[in-house]
C-alpha positions as CSV (number, residue, x, y, z in Angstrom):
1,X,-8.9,-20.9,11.1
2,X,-7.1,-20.4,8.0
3,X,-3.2,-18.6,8.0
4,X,-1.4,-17.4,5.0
5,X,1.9,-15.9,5.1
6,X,2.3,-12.3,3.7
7,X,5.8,-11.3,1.6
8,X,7.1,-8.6,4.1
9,X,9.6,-10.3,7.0
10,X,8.1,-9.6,10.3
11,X,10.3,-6.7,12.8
12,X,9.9,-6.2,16.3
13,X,8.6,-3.2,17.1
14,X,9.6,-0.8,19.9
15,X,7.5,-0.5,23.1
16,X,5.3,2.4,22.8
17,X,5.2,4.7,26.0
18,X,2.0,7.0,26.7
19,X,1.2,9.4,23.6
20,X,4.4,8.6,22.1
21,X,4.3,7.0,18.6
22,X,5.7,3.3,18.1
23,X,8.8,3.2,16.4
24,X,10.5,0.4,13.9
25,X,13.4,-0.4,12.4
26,X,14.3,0.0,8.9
27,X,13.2,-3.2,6.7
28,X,14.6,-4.4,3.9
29,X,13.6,-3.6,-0.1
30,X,10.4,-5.0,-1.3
31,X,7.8,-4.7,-4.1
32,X,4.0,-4.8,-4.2
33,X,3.7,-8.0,-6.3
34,X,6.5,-9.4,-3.8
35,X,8.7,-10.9,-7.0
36,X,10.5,-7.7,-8.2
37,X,9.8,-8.5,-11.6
38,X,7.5,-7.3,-14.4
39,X,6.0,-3.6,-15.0
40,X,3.6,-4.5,-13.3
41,X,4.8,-4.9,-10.2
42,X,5.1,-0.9,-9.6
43,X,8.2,0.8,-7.5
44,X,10.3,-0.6,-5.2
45,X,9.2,-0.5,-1.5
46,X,10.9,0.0,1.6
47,X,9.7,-1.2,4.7
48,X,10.2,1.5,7.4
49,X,8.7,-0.4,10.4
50,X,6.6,-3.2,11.6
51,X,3.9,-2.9,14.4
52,X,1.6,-5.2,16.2
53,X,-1.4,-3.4,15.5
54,X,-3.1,-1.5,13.3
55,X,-4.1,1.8,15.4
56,X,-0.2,1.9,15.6
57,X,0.8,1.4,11.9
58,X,-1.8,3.9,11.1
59,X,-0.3,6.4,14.2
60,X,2.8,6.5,12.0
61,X,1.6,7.3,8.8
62,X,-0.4,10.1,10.3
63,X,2.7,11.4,12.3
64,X,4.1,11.1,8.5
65,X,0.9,13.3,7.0
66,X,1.5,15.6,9.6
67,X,5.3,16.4,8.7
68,X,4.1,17.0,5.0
69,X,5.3,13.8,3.9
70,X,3.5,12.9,0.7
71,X,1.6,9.7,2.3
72,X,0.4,8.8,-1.3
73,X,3.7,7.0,-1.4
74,X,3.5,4.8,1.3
75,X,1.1,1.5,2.7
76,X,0.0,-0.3,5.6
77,X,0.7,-3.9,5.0
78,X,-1.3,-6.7,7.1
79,X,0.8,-9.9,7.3
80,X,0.3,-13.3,8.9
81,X,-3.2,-13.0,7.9
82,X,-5.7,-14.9,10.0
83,X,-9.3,-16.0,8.6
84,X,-11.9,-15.9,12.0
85,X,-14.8,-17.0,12.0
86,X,-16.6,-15.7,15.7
87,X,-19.7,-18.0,16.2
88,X,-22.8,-16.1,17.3
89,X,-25.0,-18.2,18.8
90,X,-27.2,-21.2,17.3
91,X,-29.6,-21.1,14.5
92,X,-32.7,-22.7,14.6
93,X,-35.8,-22.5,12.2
94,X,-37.8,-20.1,14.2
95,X,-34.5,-18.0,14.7
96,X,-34.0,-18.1,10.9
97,X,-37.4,-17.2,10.1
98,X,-37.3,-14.4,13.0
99,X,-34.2,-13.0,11.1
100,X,-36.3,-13.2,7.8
101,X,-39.1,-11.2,8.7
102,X,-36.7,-8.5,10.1
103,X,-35.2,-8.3,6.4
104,X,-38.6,-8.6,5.1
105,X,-40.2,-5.8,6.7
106,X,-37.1,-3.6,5.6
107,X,-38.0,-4.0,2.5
108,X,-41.5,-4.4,2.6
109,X,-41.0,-0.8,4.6
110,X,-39.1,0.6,1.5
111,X,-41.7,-0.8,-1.4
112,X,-44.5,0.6,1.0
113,X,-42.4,4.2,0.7
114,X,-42.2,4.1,-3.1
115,X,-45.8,3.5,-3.6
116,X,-46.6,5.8,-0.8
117,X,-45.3,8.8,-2.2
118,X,-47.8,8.0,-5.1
119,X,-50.5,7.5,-3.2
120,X,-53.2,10.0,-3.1
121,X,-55.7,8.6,-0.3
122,X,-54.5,6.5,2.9
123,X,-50.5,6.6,2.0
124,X,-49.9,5.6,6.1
125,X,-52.4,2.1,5.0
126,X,-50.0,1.4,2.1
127,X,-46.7,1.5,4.1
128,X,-48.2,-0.6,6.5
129,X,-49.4,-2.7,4.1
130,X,-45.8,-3.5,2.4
131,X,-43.9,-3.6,6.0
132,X,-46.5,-6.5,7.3
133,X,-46.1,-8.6,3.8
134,X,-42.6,-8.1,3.6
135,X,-42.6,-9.4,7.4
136,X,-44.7,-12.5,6.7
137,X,-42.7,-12.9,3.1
138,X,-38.9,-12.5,4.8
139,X,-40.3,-15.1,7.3
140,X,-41.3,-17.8,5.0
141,X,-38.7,-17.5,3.1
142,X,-36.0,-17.3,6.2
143,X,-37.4,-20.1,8.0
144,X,-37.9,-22.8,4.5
145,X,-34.1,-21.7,3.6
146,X,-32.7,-22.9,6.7
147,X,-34.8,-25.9,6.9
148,X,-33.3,-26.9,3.3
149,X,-30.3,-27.2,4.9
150,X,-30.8,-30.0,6.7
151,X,-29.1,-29.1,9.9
152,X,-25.9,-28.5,8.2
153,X,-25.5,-25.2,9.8
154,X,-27.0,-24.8,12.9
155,X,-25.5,-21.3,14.2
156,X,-24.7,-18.1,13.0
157,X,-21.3,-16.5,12.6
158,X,-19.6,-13.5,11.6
159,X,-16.1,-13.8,9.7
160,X,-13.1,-11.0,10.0
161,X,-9.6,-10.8,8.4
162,X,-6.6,-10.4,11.0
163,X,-3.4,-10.0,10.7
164,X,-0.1,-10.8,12.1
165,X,2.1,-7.7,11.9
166,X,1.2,-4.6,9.7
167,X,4.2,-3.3,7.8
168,X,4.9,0.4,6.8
169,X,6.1,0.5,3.5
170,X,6.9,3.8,1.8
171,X,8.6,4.2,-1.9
172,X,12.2,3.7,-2.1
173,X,13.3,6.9,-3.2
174,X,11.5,8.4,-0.2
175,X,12.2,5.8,2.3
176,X,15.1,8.1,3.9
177,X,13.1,11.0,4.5
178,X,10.8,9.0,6.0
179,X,13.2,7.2,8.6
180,X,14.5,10.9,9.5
181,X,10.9,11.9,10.3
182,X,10.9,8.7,12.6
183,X,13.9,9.3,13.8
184,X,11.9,13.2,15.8
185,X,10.0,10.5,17.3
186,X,13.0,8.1,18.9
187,X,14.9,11.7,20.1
188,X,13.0,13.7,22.2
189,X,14.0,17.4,21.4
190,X,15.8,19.7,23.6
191,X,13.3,22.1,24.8
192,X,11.4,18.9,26.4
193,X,14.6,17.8,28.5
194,X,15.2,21.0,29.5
195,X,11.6,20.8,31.5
């Protein structure tokens, strides 16, 4: 695993309850390129709130959205970023060349297509035809790719991106109007405590 820090200071969140929206506090000012410096590092940011997830982050920009709050002004943030690499299962020659005349045959399928439509006799013999040598060419080549290897990489894996915290950052000159929108959220409105 590989970690990287982001630029934007990590804030506790507050506990989310049922359909109610996660809250933060207010963050501190910030800038895209993280320096401040330079055109090119584009307006000032705020950070409105930090969450521990992204399904929440992206709860409050669409609460945001939904108040008319021009959302082209703001960004979700992933910080803390973790590299993961989930391994699969292990790779072994047939395996490879299994996986190779799966991807073959794809394509063997979609060359088949092309010169089926152009076909004017037996166009069903022709797709056929490309789908079973795509098979036996994804195969060879699957199976002699992972034998060049030489056993250095004897499984399969997938790799995703995860992150830490992921920060709500809106424009400066908008980040009040978006801490009073938040703020609906955090005090429940009078008609409901009268229920």
């Amino acid at each position: 695993m590989t970690s990287a820090s982001g630029p934007i200071a990590a804030w506790q969140p507050g506990t989310p309850g049922g359909d109610q929206l996660p809250t933060g506090p207010a963050g501190r000012l910030s800038t895209p390129s993280g320096d401040g410096h330079g055109p090119e590092s584009g307006p000032p940011t705020v950070t409105i709130g930090s969450y521990p997830d992204y399904p929440a982050a992206q709860r409050v920009v669409d609460y945001l959205a939904d108040n008319r709050f021009p959302v082209e002004h703001s960004a979700i943030v992933g910080t803390n970023l973790t590299l993961v690499e989930t391994v699969l299962g292990r790779m072994t020659t047939g395996r490879a060349g299994l996986l190779g005349a799966g991807t073959g045959a794809w394509f063997g399928l979609f060359i088949g297509l092309l010169f089926g439509i152009f076909t004017v006799g037996n166009w069903l013999a022709v797709i056929l035809v490309g789908l079973v040598i795509g098979a036996i060419w994804g195969a060879v080549f699957g199976a002699v790719a992972h034998a060049m290897t030489g056993g250095q990489r004897d499984f399969t894996s997938a790799s995703s991106l995860r992150a830490g915290q992921y920060a709500v950052t809106v424009d400066a000159q908008l980040a009040d109007q978006a801490r009073q929108l938040l703020a609906r959220i955090r005090t429940p409105s009078p008609a409901a405590n009268a229920g």
